[in-house]
N, C-alpha and C positions, 0 to 999 in steps of 0.2 A: 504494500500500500504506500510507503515513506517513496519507493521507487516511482511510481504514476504521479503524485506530488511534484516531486522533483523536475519531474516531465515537464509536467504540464507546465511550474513555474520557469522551466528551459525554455518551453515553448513560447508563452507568454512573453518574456521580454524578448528572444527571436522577434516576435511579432512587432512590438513595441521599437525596436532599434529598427528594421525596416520599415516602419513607417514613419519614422523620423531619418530616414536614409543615412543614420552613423555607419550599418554593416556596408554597406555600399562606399563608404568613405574608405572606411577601415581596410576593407579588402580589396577595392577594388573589382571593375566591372569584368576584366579577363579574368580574373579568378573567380569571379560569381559564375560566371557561364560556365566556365572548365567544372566547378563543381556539380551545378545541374546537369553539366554531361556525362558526370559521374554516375551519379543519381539514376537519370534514365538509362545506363549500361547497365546498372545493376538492378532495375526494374525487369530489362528486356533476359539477361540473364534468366532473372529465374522465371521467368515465365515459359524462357527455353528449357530449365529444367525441369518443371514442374506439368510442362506439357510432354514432356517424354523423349524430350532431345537433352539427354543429360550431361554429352559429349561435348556439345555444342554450348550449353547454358554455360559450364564451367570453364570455356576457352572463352567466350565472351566475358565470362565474369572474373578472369584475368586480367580485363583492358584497366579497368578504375581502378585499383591502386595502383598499378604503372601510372597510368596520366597522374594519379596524388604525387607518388614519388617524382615523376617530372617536374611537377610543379615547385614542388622543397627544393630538387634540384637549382632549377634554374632561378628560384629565389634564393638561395644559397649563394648562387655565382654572384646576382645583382648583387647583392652585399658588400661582398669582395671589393669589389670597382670603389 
């Protein structure tokens, strides 16, 4: 129960900071997107695997933490500079 709580109050100010567009400031619009494409690879995954392409679901659901780790990457480098 303490864990749905927690949720929802995660959720809640998620909600709250983009609608005052801080997360947007904060992170940035290529990283908002690269996330939602996260997001939906790993939507589309399991739908691949849960429809019966288990093969398939799991090599797709490969791609999103590689583009995450890309993304640390290459934020890693800009640092550097």
């Amino acid at each position: 129960m303490k864990f749905l709580r927690l949720n929802n109050i995660f959720f809640i100010n998620l909600c709250f900071e983009i609608k005052n567009m801080n997360l947007i400031k904060k992170l940035g619009a290529t990283n908002i997107l690269l996330l939602c494409l996260c997001a939906s690879i790993i939507a589309v995954s399991e739908y691949l695997f849960f429809s019966g392409d288990q093969l398939h679901g799991i090599f797709v659901g490969i791609w999103a933490p590689m583009l995450i780790g890309l993304m640390i990457f290459f934020k890693l480098i800009r640092i550097d500079r």
